[in-house]
C-alpha positions as CSV (number, residue, x, y, z in Angstrom):
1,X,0.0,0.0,0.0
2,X,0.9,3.3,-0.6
3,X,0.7,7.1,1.4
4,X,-1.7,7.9,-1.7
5,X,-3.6,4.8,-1.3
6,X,-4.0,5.5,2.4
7,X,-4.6,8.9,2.4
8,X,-7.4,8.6,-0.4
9,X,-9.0,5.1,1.6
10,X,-9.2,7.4,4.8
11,X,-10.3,10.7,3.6
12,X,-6.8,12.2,4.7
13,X,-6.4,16.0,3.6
14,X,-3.2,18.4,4.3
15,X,-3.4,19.4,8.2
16,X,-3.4,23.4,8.0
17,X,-0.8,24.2,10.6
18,X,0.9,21.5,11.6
19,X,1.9,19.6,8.6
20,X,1.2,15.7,7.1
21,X,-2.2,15.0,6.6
22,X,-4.7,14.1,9.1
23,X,-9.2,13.1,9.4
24,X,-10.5,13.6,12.4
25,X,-12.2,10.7,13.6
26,X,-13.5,11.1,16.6
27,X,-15.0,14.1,18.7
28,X,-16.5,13.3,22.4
29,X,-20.3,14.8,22.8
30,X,-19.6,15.4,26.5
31,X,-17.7,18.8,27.2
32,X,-16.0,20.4,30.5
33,X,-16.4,23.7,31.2
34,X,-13.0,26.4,31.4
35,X,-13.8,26.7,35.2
36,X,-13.5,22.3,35.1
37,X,-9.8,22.4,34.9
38,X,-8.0,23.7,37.7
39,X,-5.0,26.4,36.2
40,X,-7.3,28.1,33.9
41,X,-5.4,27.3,30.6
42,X,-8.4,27.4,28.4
43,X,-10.4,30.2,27.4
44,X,-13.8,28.0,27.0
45,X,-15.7,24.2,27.2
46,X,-13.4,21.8,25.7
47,X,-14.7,18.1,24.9
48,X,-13.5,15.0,27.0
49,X,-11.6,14.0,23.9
50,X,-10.8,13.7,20.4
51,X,-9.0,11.3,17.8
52,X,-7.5,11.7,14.3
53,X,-5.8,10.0,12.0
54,X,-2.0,11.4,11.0
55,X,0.0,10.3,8.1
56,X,3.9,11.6,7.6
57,X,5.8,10.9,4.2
58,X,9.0,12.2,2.7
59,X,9.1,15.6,2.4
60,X,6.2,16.5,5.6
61,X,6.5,16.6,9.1
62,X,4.6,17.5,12.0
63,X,6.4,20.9,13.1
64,X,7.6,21.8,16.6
65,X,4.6,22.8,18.6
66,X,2.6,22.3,22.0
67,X,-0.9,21.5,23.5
68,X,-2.7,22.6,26.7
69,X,-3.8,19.1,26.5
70,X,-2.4,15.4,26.9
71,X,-2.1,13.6,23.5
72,X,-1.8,9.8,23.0
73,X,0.1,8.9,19.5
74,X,-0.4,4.9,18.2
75,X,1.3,3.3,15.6
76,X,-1.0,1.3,13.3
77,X,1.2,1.1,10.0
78,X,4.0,1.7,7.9
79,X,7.8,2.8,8.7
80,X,8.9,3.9,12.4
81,X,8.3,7.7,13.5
82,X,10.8,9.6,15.3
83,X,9.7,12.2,17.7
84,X,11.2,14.8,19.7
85,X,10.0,15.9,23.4
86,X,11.6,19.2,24.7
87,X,10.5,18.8,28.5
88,X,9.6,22.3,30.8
89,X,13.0,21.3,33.4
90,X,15.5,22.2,30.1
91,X,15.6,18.4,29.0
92,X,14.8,16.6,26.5
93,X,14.2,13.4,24.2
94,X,14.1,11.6,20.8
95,X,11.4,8.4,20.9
96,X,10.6,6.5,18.2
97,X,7.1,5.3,17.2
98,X,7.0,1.9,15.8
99,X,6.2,-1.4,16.3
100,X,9.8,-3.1,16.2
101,X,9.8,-3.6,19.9
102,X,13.0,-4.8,20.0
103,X,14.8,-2.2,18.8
104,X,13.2,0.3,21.1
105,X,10.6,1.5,19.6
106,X,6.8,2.0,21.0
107,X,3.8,1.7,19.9
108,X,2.0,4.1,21.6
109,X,3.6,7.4,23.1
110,X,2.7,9.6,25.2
111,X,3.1,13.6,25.1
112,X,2.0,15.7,28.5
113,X,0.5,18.9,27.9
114,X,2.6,22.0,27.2
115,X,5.9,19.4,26.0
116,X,7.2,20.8,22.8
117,X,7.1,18.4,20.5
118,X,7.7,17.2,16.8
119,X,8.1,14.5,14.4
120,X,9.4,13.0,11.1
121,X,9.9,9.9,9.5
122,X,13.4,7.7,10.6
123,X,16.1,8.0,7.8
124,X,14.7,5.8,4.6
125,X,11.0,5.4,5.9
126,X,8.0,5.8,3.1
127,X,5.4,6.7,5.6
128,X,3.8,6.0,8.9
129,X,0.2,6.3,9.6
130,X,-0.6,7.0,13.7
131,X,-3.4,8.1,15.3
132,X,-3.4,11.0,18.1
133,X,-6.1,11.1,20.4
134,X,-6.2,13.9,22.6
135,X,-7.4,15.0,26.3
136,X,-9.2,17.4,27.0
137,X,-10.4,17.6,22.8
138,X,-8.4,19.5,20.6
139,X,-8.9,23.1,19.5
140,X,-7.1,25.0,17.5
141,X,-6.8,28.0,19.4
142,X,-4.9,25.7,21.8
143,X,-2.1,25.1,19.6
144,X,1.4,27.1,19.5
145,X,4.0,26.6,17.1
146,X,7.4,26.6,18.0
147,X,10.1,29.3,17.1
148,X,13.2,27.7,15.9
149,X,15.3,30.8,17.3
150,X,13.9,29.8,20.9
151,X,13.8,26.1,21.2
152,X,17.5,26.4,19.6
153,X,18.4,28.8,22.3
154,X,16.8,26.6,24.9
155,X,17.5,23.1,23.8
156,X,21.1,23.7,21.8
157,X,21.8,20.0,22.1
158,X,18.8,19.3,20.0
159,X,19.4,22.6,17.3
160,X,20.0,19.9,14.2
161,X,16.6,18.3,15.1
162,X,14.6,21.5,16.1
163,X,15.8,22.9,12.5
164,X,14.5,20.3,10.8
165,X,11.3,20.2,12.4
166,X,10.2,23.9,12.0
167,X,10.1,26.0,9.5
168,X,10.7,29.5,11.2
């Protein structure tokens, strides 16, 4: 099978801001009201949860960025994923999405809220399709891109990475 294939089988379209492409599939009817979550971070009633589908290839990749909310990546097909987590304490990580369990990789991973974070295909891969569910439901308005200027500044052991994973 092929990204094409996939994309066209799910319905997949460009995602607008953060790159790859992406459906959502799923959007909880149950909501929580702003005053619901204990620091204030959102400005309104966000939903208990929501899923998409999210499908890298050559040349895409989801750019450096943050949530208010928890988000749960799973592997379902395709070549491995690698992802980096710059962490609030000044550290930070490279995990790899996949199913070769050996080899370290993980099936499902998990990104706390307000974790910068991006990802591309490993070195050689065709394309990966994950899903991403999310918790509280994402908005838009609760997404913030990442300035490559910063996270460089911030996270110089990972400048090569961050570069390559924003566009700014």
């Amino acid at each position: 099978m092929t990204a094409d294939e996939v994309k066209k089988l799910l319905g997949l379209v460009p995602h607008p801001r953060e790159g790859g492409w992406f459906v959502r599939t799923y959007e909880a009817t149950e909501t929580i009201a702003a005053s619901g979550f204990s620091n204030e971070r959102y400005a309104g009633a966000r939903r208990t949860g929501t899923a998409i589908y999210y499908l890298l290839e050559p040349g895409t990749f989801s750019e450096m960025h943050r949530l208010k909310s928890d988000e749960v990546f799973h592997f379902y097909l395709g070549d491995a994923v690698e992802m980096l987590q710059l962490l609030s304490d000044g550290s930070g990580r490279v995990v790899v999405i996949g199913n070769d369990l050996a080899l370290g990789e993980r099936p499902q991973v998990v990104v706390e809220r307000s974790v910068w974070q991006g990802s591309r295909l490993r070195a050689g891969g065709s394309w990966a399709l994950m899903g991403c569910t999310v918790s509280p439901g994402f908005e838009f308005e609760d997404y913030a891109e990442g300035s490559r200027e910063k996270l460089c500044a911030e996270w110089p052991e990972f400048a090569e990475m961050i570069a390559g994973l924003t566009r700014r």
